[in-house]
N, C-alpha and C positions, 0 to 999 in steps of 0.2 A: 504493500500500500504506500501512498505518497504520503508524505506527512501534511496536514494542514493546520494553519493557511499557508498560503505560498506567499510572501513578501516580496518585492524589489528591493534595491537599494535605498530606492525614498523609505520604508517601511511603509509603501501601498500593498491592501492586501486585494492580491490578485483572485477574482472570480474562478474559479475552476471545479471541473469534471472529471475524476475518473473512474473508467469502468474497464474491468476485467473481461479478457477472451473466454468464449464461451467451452466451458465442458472440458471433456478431453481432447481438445484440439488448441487447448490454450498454448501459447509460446514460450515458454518461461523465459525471464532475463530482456525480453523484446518488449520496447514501448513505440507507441506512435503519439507525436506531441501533434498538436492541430492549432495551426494558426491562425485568426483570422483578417480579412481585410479592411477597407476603410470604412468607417461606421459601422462595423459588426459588432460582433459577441458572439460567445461559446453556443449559443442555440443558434446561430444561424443554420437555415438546411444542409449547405455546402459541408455544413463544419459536424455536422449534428448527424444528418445521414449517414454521412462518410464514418464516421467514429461508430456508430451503429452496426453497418457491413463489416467494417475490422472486427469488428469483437465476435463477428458472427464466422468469421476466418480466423479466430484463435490470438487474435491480439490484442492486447490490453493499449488500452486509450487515454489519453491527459488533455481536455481539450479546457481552454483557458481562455479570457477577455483582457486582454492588454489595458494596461492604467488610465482608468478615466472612460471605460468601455464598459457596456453593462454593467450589471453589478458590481463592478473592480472599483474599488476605490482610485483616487484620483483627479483630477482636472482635463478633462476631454479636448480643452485648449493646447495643453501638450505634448496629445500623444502624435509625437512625432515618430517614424522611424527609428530614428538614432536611440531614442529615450526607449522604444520598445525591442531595441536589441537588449537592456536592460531587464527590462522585463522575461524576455526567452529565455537569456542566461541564467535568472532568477526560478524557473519554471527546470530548466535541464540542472541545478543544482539540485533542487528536492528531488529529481528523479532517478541521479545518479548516487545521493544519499538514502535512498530505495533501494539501491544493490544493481537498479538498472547498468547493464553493459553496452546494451545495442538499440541504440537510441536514435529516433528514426523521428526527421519534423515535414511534415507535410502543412503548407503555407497557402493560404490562399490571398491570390490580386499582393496587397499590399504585404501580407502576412508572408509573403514569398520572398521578397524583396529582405524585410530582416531577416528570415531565416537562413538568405545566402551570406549576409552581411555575416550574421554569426558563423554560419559554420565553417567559413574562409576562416577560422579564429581559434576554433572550437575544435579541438578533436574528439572531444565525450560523442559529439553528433556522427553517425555513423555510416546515415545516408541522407538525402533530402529528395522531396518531391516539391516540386512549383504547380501549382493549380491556377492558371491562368495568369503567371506570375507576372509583377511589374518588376521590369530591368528600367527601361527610362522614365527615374521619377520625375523628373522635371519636364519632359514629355504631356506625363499623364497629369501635373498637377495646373501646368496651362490650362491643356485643351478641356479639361475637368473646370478649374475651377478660375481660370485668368481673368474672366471679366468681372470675377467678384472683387469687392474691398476687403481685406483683411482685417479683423478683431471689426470686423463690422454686420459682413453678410457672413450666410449659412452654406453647408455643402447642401448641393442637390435641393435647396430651400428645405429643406428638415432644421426645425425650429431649434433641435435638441444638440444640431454639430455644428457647433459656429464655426466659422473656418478665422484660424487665428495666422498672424504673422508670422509666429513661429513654426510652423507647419508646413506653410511657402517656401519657407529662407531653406530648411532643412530640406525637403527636398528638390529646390530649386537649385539651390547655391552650395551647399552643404556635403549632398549627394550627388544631385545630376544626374547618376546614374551607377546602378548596382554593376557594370560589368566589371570591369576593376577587381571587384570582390569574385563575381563570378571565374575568374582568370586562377582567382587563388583557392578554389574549391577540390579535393582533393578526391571526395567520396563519391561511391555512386550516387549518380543523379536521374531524375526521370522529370520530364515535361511534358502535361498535361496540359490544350489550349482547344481554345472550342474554335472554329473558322470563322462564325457570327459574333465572335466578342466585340463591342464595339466602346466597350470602358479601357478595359488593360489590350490593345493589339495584339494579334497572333505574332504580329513580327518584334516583339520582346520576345518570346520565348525562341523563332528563329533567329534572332541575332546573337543569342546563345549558344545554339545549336551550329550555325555558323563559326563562332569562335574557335567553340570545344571542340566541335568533331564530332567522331564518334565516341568521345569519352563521355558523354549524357545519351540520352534517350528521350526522341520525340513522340508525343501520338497526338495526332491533331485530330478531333472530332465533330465531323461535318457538319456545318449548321448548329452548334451548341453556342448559347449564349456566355456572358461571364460568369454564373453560378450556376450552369449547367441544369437550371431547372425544367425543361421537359426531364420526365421520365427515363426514355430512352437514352436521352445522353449522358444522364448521369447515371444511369447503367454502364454506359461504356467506358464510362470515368473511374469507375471503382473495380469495374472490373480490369481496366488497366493496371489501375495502381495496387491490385491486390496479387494479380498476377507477377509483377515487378517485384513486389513485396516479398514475394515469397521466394523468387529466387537471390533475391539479395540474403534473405536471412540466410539461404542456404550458405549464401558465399562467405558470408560470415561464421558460419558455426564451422565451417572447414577451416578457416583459419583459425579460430580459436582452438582446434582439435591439434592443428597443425604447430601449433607456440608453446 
């Protein structure tokens, strides 16, 4: 079990989920953390489904609300990237203080972006998955949100996410862009993007793919939006990434057999 609460560094106590692989096909030693992206939280479907299907494929789940996000404690003003790599780290500490060895962050939109950020950093992280991930933030935080005024208007006019200054700078100025970090990712990788996203673009995830090679793994899914909410697509989402899933853990348990 994780220990709760999970804190950051501020001492914000982070919202979080875990639930155990089902039966006798559980994993032992294997987590899947679940990140989410901008204005979410730990129930989003993306985030909530998917953590759902794992545990019904024998993996135990952590799925959590970055600071000032759902129920998390915190200032919603802040949660920038940067400060929510904080938060990850703060989330893969309790679960590597759990005895976890093979520690597996599956990220979505925004939640992708720190999660590469970290695990360029991180070796406790073991593999990563990006689910429609954002590589260029400052890309997405124009065409998203450029004609708002900052610490004035809201994302998406949602009353509840003001969109603050520090939010812009950070991924405008600050980041610009995850590839950088991507260059320094060591683990396996798998990329997950729908061809209809028209929030996070398909061509973040191939400008990755691009870079790396064949040292990632693409699956593009025809006509799937950015949270993969038809049905079907997000059938073919989780059956990707569970298929992946499971040979990765293989390639891990050979190596630890192997050491």
């Amino acid at each position: 079990m994780i220990e709760q609460p999970i804190r950051n560094s501020a001492n914000e106590r982070l919202d979080s989920r875990f639930e155990a692989g089902i039966g006798s096909r559980r994993h032992e030693g294997h987590l899947v953390v679940l990140a989410h992206g901008v204005t979410g939280n730990l129930d989003r479907p993306v985030v909530a489904d998917t953590a759902r299907a794992l545990n019904e494929s024998g993996y135990d789940t952590l799925r959590f609300s970055f600071a000032g996000n759902g129920a998390s404690e915190g200032d919603f003003r802040a949660a920038t990237p940067t400060k929510e790599c904080d938060d990850l780290r703060a989330v893969i500490d309790a679960a590597a203080a759990a005895g976890y060895g093979h520690i597996v962050v599956v990220g979505h939109s925004m939640g992708a972006a720190v999660a590469v950020m970290l695990a360029s950093q991180d070796p406790r992280i073991r593999a990563l998955v990006s689910l429609a991930g954002m590589v260029d933030t400052r890309r997405f935080a124009l065409a998203e949100f450029g004609e708002v005024e900052p610490d004035k208007g809201t994302m998406w006019d949602e009353p509840e996410c003001p969109l603050s200054g520090a939010f812009m700078t950070d991924l405008c100025e600050m980041i610009g862009s995850v590839l950088p970090h991507a260059k320094a990712v060591t683990v396996p990788w798998l990329l997950i993007h729908g061809t209809a996203d028209d929030v996070v673009l398909p061509d973040d995830s191939k400008l990755v793919r691009d870079t790396r090679g064949e040292d990632v793994e693409m699956v593009l899914i025809e006509g799937a939006d950015h949270s993969f909410n038809e049905p079907s697509h997000k059938k073919q989402m989780i059956s990707a990434l569970v298929e992946w899933l499971d040979k990765v853990r293989a390639g891990l348990e050979g190596q630890d057999a192997r050491a």
